[in-house]
C-alpha positions, -999 to 999 in steps of 0.1 A, spaced: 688 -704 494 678 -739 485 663 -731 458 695 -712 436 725 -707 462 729 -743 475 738 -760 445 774 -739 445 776 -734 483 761 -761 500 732 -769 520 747 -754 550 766 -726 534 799 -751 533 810 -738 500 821 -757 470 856 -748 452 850 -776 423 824 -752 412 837 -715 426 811 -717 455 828 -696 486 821 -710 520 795 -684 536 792 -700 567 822 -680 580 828 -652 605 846 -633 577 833 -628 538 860 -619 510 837 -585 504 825 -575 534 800 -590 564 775 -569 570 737 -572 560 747 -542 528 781 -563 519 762 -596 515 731 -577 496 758 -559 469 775 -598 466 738 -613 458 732 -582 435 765 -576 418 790 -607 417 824 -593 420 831 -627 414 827 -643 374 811 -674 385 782 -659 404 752 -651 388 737 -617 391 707 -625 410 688 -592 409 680 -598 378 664 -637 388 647 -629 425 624 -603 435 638 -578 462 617 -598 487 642 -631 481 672 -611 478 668 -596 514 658 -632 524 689 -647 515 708 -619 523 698 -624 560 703 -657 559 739 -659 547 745 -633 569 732 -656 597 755 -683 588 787 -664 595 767 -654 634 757 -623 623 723 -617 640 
């Protein structure tokens, strides 16, 4: 997350609108909360500012950051 996400969401998942960054450390996502929502976002942007990043990270870092962004809106 560090690594690629925080630069347009923030350290802490804050988001960032100057750059089209959503705030992910929220109870409520624009496409859906759960583990497979989050995992479809990382995978295939419905937005045009996101990157598709299954194309940039192995499976391994896509379920990492998928369970972390899912852990910063209290999912557990």
């Amino acid at each position: 997350f560090a690594e690629n996400c925080a630069v347009c969401h923030g350290d802490a998942g804050q988001g960032n609108r100057e750059v089209g960054g959503a705030k992910l450390a929220a109870r409520t996502h624009l496409h859906g909360d759960d583990r497979a929502a989050i995992m479809t976002q990382i995978n295939n942007p419905h937005m045009g500012v996101m990157p598709n990043w299954n194309a940039r990270l192995d499976l391994a870092k896509i379920k990492s950051v998928t369970l972390y962004v899912h852990s910063l809106g209290g999912g557990e």
